[in-house]
C-alpha positions as CSV (number, residue, x, y, z in Angstrom):
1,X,10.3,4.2,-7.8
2,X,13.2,1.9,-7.7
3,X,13.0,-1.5,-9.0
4,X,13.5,-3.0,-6.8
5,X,10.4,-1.1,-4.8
6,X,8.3,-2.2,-7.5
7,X,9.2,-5.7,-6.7
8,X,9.3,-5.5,-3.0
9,X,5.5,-4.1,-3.5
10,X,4.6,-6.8,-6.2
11,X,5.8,-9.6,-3.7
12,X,5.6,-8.7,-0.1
13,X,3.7,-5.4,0.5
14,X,0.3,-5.8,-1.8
15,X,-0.1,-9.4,-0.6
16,X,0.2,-8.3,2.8
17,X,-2.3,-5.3,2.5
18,X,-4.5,-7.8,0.7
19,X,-4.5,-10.7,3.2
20,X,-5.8,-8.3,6.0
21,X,-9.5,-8.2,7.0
22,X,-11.8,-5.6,6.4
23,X,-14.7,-4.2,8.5
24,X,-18.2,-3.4,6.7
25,X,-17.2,0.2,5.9
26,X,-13.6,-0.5,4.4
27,X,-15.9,-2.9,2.4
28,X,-18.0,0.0,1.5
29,X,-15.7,2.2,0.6
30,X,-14.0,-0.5,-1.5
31,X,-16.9,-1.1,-3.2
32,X,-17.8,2.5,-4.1
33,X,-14.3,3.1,-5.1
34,X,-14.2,-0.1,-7.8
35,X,-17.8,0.9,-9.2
36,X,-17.4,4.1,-9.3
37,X,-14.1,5.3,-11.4
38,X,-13.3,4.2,-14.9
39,X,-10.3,1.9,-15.6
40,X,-7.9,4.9,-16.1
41,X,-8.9,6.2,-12.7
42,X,-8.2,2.5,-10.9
43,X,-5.0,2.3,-12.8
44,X,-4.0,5.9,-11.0
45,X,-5.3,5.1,-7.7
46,X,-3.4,1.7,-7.6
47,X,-0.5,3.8,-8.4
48,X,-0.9,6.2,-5.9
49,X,-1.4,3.2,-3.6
50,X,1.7,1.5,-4.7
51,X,3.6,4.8,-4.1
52,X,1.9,5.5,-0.3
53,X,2.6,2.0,0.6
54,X,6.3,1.8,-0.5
55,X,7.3,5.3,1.0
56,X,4.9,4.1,4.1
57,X,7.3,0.8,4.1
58,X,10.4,3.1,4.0
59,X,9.3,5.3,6.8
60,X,8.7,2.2,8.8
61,X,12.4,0.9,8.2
62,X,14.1,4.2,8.9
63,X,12.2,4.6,12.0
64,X,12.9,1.1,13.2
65,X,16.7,1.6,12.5
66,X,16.8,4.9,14.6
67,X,14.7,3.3,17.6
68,X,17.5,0.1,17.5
69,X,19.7,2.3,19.2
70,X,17.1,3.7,22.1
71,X,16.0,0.1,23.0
């Protein structure tokens, strides 16, 4: 990942994600997931998260920019 992508998560994307509210099972899940993996584990899954979120991001942007011309 880019740079750039790394700071674009850092600062806009993983606060975002963060700031949004959760129902009782994304609570759950949450939970399970932070008790239940050692600190090697989290460290992968926050990178896999970081990765799904950034190319998610992308996907939005190209999308939006080949709508622009249908609206």
């Amino acid at each position: 990942m880019s740079d750039f992508m790394c700071w674009l998560y850092d600062h806009y994307i993983h606060p975002y994600l963060q700031s949004q509210p959760m129902d009782d099972g994304d609570t759950f899940r949450r939970s399970l997931l932070e008790s239940g993996v050692t600190p090697e584990q989290r460290a992968d899954v926050e990178a896999v998260l970081r990765c799904c979120a950034c190319q998610s991001f992308l996907l939005g942007l190209r999308t939006g920019a080949g709508l622009g011309e249908l609206l």
